[in-house]
ZAMARGU-4260 file (C-alpha; in steps of 0.2 Angstrom, whole numbers, plus 5000, padded with zeros to 4 digits):
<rodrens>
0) 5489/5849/5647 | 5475/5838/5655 | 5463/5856/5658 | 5467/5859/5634 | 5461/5841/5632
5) 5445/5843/5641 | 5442/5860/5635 | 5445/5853/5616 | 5434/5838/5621 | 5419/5849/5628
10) 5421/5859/5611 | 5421/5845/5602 | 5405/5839/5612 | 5396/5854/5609 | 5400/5855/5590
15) 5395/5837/5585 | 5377/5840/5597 | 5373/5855/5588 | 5378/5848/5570 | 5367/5833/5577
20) 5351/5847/5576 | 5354/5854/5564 | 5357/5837/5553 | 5340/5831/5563 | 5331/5846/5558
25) 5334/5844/5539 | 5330/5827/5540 | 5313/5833/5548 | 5309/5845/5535 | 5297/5842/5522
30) 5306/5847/5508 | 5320/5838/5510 | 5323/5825/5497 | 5323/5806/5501 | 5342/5805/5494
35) 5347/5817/5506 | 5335/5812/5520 | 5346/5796/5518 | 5362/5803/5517 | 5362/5811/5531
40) 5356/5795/5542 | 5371/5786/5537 | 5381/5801/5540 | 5375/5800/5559 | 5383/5784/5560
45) 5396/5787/5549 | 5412/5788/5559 | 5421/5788/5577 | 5421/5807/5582 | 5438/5815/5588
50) 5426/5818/5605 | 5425/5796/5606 | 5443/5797/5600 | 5450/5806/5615 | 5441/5794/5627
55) 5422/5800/5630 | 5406/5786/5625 | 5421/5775/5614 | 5411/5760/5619 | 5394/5768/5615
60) 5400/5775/5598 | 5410/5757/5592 | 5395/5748/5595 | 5382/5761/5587 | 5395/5765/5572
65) 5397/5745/5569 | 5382/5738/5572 | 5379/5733/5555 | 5397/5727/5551 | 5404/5708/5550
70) 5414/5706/5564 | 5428/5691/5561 | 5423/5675/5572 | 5431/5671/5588 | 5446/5660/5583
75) 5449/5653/5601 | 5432/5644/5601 | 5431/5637/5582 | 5426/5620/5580 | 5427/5610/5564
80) 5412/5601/5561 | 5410/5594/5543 | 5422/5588/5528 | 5414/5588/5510 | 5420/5586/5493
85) 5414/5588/5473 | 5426/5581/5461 | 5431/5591/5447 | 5434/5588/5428 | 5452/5598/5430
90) 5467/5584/5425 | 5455/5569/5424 | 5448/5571/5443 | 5453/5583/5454 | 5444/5584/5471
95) 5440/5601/5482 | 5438/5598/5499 | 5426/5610/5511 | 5431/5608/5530 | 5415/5619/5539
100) 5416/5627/5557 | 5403/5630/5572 | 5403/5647/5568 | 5399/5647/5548 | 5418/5649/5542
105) 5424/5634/5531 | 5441/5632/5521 | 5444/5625/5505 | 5459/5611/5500 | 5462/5601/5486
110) 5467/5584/5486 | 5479/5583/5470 | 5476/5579/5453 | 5471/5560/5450 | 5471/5556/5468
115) 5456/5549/5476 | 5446/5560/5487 | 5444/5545/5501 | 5466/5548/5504 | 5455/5566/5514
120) 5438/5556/5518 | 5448/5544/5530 | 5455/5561/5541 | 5438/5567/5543 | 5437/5557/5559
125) 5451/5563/5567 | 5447/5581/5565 | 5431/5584/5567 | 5431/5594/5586 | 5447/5603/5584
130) 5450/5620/5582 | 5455/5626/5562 | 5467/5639/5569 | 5480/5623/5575 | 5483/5621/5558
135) 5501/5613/5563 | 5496/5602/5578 | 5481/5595/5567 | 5495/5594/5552 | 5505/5581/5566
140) 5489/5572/5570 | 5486/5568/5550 | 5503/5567/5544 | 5507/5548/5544 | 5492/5543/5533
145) 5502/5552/5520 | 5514/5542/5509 | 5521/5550/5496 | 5516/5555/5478 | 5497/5556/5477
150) 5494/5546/5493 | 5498/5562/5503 | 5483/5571/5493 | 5470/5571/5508 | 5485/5577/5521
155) 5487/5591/5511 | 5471/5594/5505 | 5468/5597/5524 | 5481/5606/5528 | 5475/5619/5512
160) 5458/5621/5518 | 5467/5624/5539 | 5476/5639/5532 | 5460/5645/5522 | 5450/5645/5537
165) 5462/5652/5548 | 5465/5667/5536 | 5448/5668/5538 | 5445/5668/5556 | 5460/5682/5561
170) 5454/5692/5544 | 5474/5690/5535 | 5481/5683/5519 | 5487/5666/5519 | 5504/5671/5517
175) 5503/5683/5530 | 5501/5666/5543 | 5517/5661/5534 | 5529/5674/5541 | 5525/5687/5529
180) 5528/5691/5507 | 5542/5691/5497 | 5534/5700/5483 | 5519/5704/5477 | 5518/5695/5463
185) 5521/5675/5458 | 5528/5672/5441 | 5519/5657/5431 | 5526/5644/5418 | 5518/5636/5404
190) 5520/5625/5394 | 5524/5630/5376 | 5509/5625/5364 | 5511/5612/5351 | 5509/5611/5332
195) 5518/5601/5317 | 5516/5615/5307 | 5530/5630/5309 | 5520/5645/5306 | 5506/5639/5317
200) 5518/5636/5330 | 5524/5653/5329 | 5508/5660/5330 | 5503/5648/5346 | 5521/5655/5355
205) 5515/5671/5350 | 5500/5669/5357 | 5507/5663/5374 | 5522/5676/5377 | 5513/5690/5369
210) 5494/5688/5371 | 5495/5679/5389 | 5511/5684/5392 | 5519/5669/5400 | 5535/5674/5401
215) 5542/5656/5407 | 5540/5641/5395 | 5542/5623/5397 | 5541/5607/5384 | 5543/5590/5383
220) 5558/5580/5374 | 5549/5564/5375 | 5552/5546/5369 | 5535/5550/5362 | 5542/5560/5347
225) 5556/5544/5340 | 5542/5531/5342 | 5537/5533/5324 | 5554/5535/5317 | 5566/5519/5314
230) 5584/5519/5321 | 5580/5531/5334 | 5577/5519/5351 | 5586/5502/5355 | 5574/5489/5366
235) 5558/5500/5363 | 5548/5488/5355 | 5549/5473/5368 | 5539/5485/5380 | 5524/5487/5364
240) 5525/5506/5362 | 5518/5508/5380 | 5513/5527/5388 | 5525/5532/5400 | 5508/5535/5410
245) 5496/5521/5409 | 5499/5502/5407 | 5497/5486/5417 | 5510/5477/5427 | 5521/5472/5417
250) 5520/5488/5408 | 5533/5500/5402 | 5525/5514/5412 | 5528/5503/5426 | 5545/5502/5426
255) 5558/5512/5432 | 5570/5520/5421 | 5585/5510/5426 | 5577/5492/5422 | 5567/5497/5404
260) 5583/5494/5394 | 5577/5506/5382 | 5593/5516/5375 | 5594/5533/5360 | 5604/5532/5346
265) 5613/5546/5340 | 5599/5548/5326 | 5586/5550/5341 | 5598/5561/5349 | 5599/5570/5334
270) 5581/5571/5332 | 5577/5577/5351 | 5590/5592/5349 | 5584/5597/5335 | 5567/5599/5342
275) 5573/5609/5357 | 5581/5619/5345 | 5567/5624/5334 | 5557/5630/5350 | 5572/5640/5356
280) 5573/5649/5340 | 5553/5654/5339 | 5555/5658/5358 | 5570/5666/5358 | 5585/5667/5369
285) 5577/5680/5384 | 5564/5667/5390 | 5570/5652/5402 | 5563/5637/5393 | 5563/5619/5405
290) 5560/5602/5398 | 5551/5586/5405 | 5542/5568/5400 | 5559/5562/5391 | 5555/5546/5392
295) 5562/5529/5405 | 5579/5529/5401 | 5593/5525/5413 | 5605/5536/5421 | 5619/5535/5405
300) 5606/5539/5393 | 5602/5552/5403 | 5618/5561/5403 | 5618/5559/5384 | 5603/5567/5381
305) 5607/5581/5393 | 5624/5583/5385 | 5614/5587/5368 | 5606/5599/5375 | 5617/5610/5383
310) 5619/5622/5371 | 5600/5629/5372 | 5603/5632/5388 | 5588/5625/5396 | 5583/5634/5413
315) 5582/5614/5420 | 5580/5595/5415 | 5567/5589/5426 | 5565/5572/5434 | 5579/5563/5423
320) 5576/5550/5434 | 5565/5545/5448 | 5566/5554/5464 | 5570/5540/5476 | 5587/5540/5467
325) 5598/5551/5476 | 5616/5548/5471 | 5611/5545/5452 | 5602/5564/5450 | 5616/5568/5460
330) 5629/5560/5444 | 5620/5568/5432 | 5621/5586/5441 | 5639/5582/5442 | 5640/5579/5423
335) 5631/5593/5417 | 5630/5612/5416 | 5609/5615/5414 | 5601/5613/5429 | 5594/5598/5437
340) 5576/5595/5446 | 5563/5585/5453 | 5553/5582/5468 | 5533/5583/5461 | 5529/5567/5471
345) 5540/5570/5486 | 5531/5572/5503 | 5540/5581/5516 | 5554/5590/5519 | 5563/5574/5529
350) 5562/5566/5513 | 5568/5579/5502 | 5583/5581/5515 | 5594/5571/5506 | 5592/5577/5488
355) 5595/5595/5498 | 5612/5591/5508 | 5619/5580/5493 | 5617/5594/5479 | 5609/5583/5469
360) 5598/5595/5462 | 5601/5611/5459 | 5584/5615/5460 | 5568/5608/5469 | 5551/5605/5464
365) 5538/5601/5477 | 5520/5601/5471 | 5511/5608/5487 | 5498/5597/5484 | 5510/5582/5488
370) 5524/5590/5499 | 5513/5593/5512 | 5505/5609/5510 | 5508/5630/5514 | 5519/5628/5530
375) 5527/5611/5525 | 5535/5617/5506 | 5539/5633/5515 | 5550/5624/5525 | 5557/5613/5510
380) 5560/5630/5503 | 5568/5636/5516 | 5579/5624/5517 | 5584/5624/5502 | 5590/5642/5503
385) 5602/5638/5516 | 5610/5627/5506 | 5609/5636/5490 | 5598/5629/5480 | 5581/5638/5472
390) 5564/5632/5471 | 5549/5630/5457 | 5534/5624/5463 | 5524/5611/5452 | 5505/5613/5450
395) 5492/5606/5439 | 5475/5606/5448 | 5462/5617/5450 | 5461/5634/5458 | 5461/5634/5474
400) 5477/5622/5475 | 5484/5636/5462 | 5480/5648/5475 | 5488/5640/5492 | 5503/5640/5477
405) 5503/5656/5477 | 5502/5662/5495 | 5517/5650/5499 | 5529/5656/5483 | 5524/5673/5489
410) 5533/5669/5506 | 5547/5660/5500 | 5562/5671/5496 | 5572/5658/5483 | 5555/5652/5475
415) 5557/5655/5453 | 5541/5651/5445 | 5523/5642/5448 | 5517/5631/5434 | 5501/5633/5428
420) 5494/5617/5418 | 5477/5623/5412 | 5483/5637/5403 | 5472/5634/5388 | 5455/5627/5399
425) 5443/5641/5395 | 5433/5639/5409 | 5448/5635/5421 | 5448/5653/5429 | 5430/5655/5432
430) 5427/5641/5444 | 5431/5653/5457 | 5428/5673/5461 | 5444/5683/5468 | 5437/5692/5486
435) 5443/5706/5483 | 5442/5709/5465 | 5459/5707/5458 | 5463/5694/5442 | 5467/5678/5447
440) 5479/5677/5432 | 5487/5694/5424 | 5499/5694/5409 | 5508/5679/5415 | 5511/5682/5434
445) 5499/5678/5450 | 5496/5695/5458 | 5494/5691/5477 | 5481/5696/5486 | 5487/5709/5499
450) 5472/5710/5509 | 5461/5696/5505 | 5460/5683/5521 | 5465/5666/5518 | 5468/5660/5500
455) 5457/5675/5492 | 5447/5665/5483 | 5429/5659/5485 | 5420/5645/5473 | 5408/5651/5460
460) 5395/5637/5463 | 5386/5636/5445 | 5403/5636/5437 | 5410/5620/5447 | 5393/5612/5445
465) 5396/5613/5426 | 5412/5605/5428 | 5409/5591/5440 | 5417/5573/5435 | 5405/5562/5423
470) 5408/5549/5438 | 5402/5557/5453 | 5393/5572/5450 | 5389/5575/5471 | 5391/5593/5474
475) 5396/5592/5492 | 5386/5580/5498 | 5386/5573/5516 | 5400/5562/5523 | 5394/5555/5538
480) 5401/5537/5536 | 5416/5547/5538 | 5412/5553/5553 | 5420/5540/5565 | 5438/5536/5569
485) 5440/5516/5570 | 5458/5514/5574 | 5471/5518/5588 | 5484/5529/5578 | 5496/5532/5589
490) 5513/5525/5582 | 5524/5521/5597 | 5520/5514/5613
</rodrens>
């Protein structure tokens, strides 16, 4: 056997030298074109022969036949050296994070919508010298200055841009990192659009199912829509017609549903179904349609309204009350049929634990950008599965938190539906450029990028520099007042 292989190798040999002539004589003759003269120095280093193949000159013929290719980096000696951040115009300020290497790698991370990027400027310290690639041993170092809601927006923010650079560095999607992809595409959901008037509505859903083909819709049944109309609300003038978002101490949007008083009458009942049901009859029965931003109502009032809406079947009632409320979402899941969620400002899977073993959801809602990150709502989602219980994932930043969405949905088996809150931003999408050319967004569903390292995604610099916030307009700009760590952070002694 030994004796064919070196007979096939020395004909091999002798074929490739003389096609090597013969290929040099053309290219040494006049009259050969420059095209062709070209093509056939390419062609010379076009390829590992079957003669290197089978063991003669490998060496030689890797080095000469990838000379001019970019090798991936050396993992093992990676350094992270610099944390930068411009803040974006996406949901009223949303900050992307840049963490750069020693070898010219850097990751991108978001810290979460309305959070302030200093909650990832204060980590800076404590990671500048590690290595990228111990994305969960640096995660341990940063995870206690992460509280929960947006105060865990720098934690994750870091722990984003660890994954993007790690990708990076071995040359494999995020996902990949994670244990591998459950599909190959990640289904989105939208809110439905707005409009007093029916036909324009109908022509707006249209739009959306159709058009962008969004094939998952969610809408609010808010306190928002009774304000105007009497008999609807008991107790809601004391807190001054309040947003449920934005007030001062003492107001409404600063107290928790249990202690506002506020209650529905049947006529505001009345008024919320009926909404429901005008959106379910332009929608149509096939599409899962959610519902949030009902109002601060306590736990009773809560139970009513859902029992209003059972017939519309709703694919869930979302954060009926606050999170921190175990055993009351847990009374309302026993009370009705749609499904129950919440979990948007939950950080960690120790936290989520008990909404998980007490089935007081039957679904849960990290927001990546708040959970913890890739590896951290993987693990809440996997979690979850054991106990039977599915996954959404909430999401309303930019981008690049969109895409560290996708790559974790993508490998989490009980994962539904992403949302995507910019839907109608016409410039959302072109803050970044896919690597590998595929759409970022395709009739309703995230494809996944099969081959792209890290999250697949790369910042279109002119385009973020036109949507920088009107309050700091830095495009990565230096941090090193950041650069120190001031305190002992070790927790035990």
């Amino acid at each position: 056997m030994k004796n064919v292989i070196q007979t096939i190798i020395k004909k091999n040999k002798q074929r490739e030298q003389e096609a090597a002539l013969s290929r040099q004589a053309e290219m040494s003759n006049p009259s050969t074109s420059d095209n062709r003269r070209s093509f056939l120095k390419k062609t010379a280093l076009g390829g590992i022969s079957l003669t290197s193949v089978m063991g003669l000159s490998f060496e030689d013929t890797m080095a000469q036949t990838t000379s001019k290719v970019n090798k991936a980096s050396k993992p093992s000696d990676l350094k992270i050296t610099d944390l930068r951040y411009c803040l974006t115009e996406v949901m009223g300020g949303t900050a992307i994070i840049r963490i750069d290497t020693n070898q010219g790698l850097y990751g991108l991370g978001e810290v979460r919508d309305y959070a302030d990027p200093r909650y990832a400027l204060i980590l800076k310290g404590r990671i500048l010298g590690e290595n990228p690639c111990n994305v969960e041993r640096i995660f341990k170092i940063i995870r206690q200055f992460a509280g929960q809601g947006r105060q865990a927006g720098g934690v994750c923010a870091v722990e984003m841009a660890l994954w993007d650079l790690c990708g990076k560095a071995y040359n494999v999607p995020a996902w990949q990192l994670l244990g591998g992809r459950y599909r190959d595409t990640v289904r989105i959901y939208a809110d439905t659009p707005e409009s007093k008037d029916l036909n324009v509505f109908k022509e707006k859903v249209k739009f959306r199912t159709v058009d962008q083909g969004y094939s998952w819709l969610k809408m609010d049944v808010s306190i928002n829509v009774l304000r105007d109309t009497p008999g609807t609300l008991v107790n809601e003038k004391f807190w001054k017609g309040g947003s449920q978002f934005s007030g001062d101490y003492m107001s409404y949007a600063n107290a928790k549903h249990p202690f506002t008083g506020i209650q529905i009458t049947q006529k505001g009942l009345d008024i919320l179904a009926q909404r429901v049901a005008d959106v379910r009859a332009v929608v149509g029965d096939e599409i899962p349609l959610s519902t949030d931003h009902y109002g601060h109502f306590d736990l009773n009032n809560m139970i009513r309204l859902g029992e209003s809406l059972e017939k519309y079947r709703l694919a869930w009632l979302e954060d009926m009350v606050p999170w921190q409320y175990t055993e009351q979402h847990k009374k309302i899941t026993d009370a009705l049929e749609t499904p129950t969620l919440t979990g948007e400002d939950i950080f960690s899977l120790e936290v989520f634990k008990p909404l998980i073993d007490n089935h007081a959801v039957d679904i849960v809602h990290p927001d990546l950008a708040s959970s913890g990150g890739l590896l951290e709502t993987k693990k809440i989602g996997d979690y979850a599965e054991e106990k039977g219980i599915a996954m959404a994932m909430h999401q309303a930043g930019t981008p690049i938190s969109f895409m560290a969405n996708v790559h974790c949905a993508a490998a989490t088996q009980n994962f539904l539906a992403l949302e995507h809150h910019s839907v109608d931003l016409p410039w959302w999408e072109g803050l970044v450029k896919t690597t590998d050319g595929r759409k970022l967004i395709d009739k309703g569903y995230a494809p996944v990028p099969l081959d792209a390292p890290g999250l697949g995604v790369e910042l279109v610099e002119e385009e973020v520099k036109k949507h920088l916030h009107a309050k700091d307009k830095t495009y990565f700009a230096p941090t090193k007042e950041w650069d120190d760590k001031r305190s002992h952070d070790r927790t035990w002694s």
